[in-house]
N, C-alpha and C positions, 0 to 999 in steps of 0.2 A: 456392458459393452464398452470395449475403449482400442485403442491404438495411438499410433502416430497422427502430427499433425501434417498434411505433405507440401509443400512449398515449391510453388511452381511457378519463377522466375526466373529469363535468361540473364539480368544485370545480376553477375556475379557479387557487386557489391551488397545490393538491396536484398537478395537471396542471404548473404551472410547476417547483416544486419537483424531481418527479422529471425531468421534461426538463431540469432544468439539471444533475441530480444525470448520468442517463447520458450527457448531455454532457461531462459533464469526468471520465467513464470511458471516453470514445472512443469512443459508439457515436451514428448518425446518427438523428435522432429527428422522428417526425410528431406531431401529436396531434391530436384530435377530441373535441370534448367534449360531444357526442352518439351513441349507440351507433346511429342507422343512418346516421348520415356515417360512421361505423366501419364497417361493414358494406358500404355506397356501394364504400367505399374499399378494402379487403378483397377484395372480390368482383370490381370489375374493376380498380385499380391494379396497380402494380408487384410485384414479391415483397419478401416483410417477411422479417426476421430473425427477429421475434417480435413478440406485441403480449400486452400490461399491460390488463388492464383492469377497471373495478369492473363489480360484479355491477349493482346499481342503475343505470339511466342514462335518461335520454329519448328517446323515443324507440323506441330499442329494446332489450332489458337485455342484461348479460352472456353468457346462456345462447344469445341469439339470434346475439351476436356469433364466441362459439366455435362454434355447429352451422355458420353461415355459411364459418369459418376450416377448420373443419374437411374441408368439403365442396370448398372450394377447393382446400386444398392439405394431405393429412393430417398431413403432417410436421411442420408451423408449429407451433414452441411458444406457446401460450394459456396465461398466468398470471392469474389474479383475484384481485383484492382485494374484500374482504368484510368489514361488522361483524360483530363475533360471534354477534348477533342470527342471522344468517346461513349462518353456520357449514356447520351441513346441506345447506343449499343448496347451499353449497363442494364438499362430499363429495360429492353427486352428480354436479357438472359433475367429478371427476375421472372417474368412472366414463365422462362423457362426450367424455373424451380432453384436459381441460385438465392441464397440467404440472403447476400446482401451485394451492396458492390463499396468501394473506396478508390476516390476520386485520389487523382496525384496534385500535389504532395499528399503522402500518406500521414495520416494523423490514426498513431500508431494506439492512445489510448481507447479513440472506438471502435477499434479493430479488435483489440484486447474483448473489451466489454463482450462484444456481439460475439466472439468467440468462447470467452465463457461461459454462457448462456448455453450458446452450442453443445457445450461439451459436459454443460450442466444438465440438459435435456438428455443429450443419446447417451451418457455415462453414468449415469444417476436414474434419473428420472425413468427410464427406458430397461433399466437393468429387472421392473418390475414387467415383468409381460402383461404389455395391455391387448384387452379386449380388439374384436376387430371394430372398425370405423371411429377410433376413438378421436375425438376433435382434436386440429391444429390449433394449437394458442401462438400468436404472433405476435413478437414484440422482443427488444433489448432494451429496455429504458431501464434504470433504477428500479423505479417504486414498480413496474410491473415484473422483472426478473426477483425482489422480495418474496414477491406474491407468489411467483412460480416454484421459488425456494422453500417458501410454506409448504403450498400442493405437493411436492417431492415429499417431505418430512413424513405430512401427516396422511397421504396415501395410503402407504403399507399399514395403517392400523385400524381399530375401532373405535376411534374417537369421532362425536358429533363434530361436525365442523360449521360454523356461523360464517357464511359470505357478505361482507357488507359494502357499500359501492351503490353510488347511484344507480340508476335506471337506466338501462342498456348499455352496462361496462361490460357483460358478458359473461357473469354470476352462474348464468345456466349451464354454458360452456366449462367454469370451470368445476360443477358439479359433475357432470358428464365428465370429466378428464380424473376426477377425484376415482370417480367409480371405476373408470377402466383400468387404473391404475392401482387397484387397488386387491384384496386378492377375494374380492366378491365378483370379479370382475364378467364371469359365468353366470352369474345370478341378475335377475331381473335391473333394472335403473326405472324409475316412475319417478314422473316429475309433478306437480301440483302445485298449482296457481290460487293462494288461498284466496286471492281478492277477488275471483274469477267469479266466485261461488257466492249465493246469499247466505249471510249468517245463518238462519234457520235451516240450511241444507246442508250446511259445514260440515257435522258432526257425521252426518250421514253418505257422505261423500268419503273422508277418513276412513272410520271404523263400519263402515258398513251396515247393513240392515236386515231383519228377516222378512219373510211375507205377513201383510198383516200390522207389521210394524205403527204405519199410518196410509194414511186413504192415500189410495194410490200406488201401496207396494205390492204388487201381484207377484213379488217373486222375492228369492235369495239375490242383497246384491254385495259382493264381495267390497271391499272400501279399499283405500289407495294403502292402508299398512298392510294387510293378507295380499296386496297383489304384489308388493316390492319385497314380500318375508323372502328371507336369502339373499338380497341384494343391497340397492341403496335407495333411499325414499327422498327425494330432495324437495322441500317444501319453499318453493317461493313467496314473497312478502308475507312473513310470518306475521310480520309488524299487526297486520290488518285483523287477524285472529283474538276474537270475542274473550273475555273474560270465561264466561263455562267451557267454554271448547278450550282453552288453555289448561283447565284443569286437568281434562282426560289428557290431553298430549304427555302432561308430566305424569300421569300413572302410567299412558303409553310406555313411556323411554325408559321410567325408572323398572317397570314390574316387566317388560317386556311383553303384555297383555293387553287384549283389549276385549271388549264385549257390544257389538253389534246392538241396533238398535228395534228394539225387542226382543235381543236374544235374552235366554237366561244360564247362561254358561259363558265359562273366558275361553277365550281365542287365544294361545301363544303364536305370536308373531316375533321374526328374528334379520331387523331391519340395522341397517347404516343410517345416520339421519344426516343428512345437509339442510341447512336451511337460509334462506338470504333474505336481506331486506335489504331497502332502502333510506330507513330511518332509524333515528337512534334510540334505538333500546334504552343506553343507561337514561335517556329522559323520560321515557317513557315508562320505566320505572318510578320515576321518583314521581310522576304525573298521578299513579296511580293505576293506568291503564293496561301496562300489562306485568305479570306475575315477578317477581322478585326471583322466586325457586326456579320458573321454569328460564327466567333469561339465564340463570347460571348454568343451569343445565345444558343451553345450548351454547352458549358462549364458549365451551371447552377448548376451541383451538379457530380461534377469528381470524379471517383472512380478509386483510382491505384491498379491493380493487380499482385503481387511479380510476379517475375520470378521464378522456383522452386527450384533453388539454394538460394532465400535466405529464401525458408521455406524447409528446407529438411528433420527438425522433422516431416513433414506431409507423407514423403515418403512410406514410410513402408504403412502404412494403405491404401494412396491412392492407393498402386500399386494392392493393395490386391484386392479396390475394382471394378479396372481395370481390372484385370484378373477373377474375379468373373463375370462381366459383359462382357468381352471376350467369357468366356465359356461356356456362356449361346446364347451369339448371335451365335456361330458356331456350338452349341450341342455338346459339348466335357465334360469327365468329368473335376472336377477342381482339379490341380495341388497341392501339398502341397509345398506351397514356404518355407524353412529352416531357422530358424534366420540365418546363417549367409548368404544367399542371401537379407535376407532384409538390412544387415549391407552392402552388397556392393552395393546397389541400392541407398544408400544413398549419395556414394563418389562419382558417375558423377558431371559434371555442368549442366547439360541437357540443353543443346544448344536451343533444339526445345522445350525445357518444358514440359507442362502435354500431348500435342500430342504426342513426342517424346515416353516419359513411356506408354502410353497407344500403341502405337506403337508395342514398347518391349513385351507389355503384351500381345497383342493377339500372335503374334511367341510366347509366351513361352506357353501360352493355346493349339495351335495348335501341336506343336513339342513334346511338355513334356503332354500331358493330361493323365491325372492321379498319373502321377509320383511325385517324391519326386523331387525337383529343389534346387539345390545348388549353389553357386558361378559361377563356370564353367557350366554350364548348362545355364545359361545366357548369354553368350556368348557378354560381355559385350568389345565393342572396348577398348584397353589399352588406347590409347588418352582419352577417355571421364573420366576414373579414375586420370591424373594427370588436375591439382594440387593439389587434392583432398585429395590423402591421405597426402601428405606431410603439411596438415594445421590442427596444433594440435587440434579443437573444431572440426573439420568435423571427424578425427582419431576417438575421443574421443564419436561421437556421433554413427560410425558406428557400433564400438565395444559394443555399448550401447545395439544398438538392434542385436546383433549378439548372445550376450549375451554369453552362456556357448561353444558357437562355435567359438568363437574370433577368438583363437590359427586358427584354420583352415582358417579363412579369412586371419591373415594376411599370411599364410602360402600361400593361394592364389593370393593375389597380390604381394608377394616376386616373383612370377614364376614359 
């Protein structure tokens, strides 16, 4: 999938400026510098890549131009630009499915970025037909757009893939995006939580068991490789998995067979493996504890996943679409979060990461639904804000998206 990019600004000058700028970044560029020749256009032209657009225009504004984009075609990334004056305005249209917005002055390299990504998802990533409900990954940062570039690559094949990333960076998520995108994507997805499970019931959990096996098996029970054969098997905290049971995984993966427990014949099973952890294997090697052969074997194409403190230009957007998807799973109306709550969501560590915000999000869907949410309204612990604000680029980045609210954030973290 691709097209133009459409540029939709009445100041002829800034209209030109960035059509020459994404010009000489290689992308095909329209522009309109009335919002319903944008819409005109939109609505029954060709398919776009994406469209830029300022909030104010003639015609017809921003918001008319995204519900328009939207209704079209939901996937079309919609960025706006906005004065600050504005700002709010901004935060709503994310809520109303635009990608991002960009305060004036335009600071045209993360415009760039967030546009890449865009065009790195619907032109790339997207050209593989995914599965239906396949998950939103949200984020422009470096080290997370990496990660996304990885998932692109090794999608379309059959290579194991090793996620690794603390504990609630979203591991699962990108297992599930692996599969949909991938061309098993028809075929079952099974996920499995190896620490969930007692050592002693591992093996049988897996590969399965016949009747008779051990006291208590009254039946045939199918194990998590025969129920993902055709699909993908994504094994959570591999890390945690016993020395015996790491053996069979590696005859699993290498022979493509397994043999149930009691059975006396092999099983062919014809699985994708994903598997994540949260600890580091190569020490864990060298510890002893887990298998040499079988970490290379999964190690085949490692994907690291930031922790969200060190993407936390993704914050804002992702908490938004956290709390969108909160208040939809509880039937609540949605809350209108304030730039300057998006500017203090920014200055935690988030210890527990994207669980943790999403966490946050649904309490604040359920507490505040409807309402207008502010700093204090979040109810955010003092611990999780140091040392956050005392580090000048995280200060600088909170006030960024606080924007014409600053004065009141820091007036809120003063006490």
């Amino acid at each position: 999938m691709s097209g133009p990019v459409l540029v939709v600004e009445d100041r002829e000058p800034l209209a030109r400026v960035l059509a020459e700028t994404l010009a000489r970044e290689g992308y095909t560029v329209e522009v309109c510098l009335r919002g319903d020749e944008a819409v005109e256009r939109i609505a029954h032209g060709p398919t776009l890549l994406a469209v830029i657009s300022d909030l104010k225009l003639p015609g017809a504004d921003g918001l008319e131009v995204l519900r328009v984009a939207r209704e079209r075609d939901p996937q079309l990334p919609v960025f706006l630009i906005t004065a600050f004056a504005s700002v709010e305005t901004a935060v709503q249209a994310l809520k109303l499915g635009a990608r991002d917005y960009f305060p004036k002055p335009l600071e045209m390299p993360r415009l760039l970025v967030a546009l890449r990504a865009a065009a790195s998802a619907r032109g790339q990533l997207l050209s593989v037909e995914p599965a239906a409900g396949a998950p939103t990954l949200v984020g422009t940062s470096p080290r997370f757009l990496a990660a996304l570039e990885a998932l692109r690559r090794v999608a379309p094949t059959e290579a194991s893939v090793l996620l690794l990333g603390e504990s609630g960076t979203g591991k699962e998520l990108f297992a599930r995006s692996l599969h949909a995108y991938s061309p098993r994507h028809q075929g079952p997805f099974v996920a499995f939580a190896c620490a969930a499970v007692p050592e002693t019931l591992l093996e049988a959990e897996l590969f399965g068991y016949e009747r008779g096996a051990f006291t208590g098996a009254t039946s045939r029970h199918v194990g998590r490789f025969e129920q993902a054969s055709g699909g993908t098997l994504f094994l959570d905290e591999i890390g945690e998995v016993g020395p015996a049971v790491q053996v069979k995984l590696l005859r699993a993966l290498e022979e493509r067979r397994i043999t149930r427990l009691g059975g006396k014949g092999e099983v062919r099973v014809d699985v994708r493996l994903v598997a994540a952890t949260n600890r580091d294997l190569e020490t864990e090697v060298l510890r002893g504890s887990f298998r040499a052969d079988l970490y290379h074997r999964l190690n085949v194409f490692p994907i690291t996943l930031p922790p969200l403190r060190e993407r936390r230009e993704d914050i804002p957007a992702l908490a938004l679409h956290l709390l969108t998807r909160a208040c939809a799973k509880n039937s609540v109306p949605l809350p209108l979060l304030r730039p300057a709550a998006l500017g203090a969501l920014v200055l935690p560590s988030w210890p527990g990461n994207v669980r943790q915000l999403a966490n946050l999000m649904e309490r604040v869907a359920i507490l505040s639904a409807g309402e207008r949410v502010g700093p204090r309204e979040l109810s955010l612990p003092q611990e999780l804000l140091r040392p956050g604000w005392e580090l000048p680029e995280v200060r600088q980045l909170a006030l960024h998206f606080a924007g014409e609210e600053g004065a009141e954030l820091e007036r809120y973290l003063a006490g």
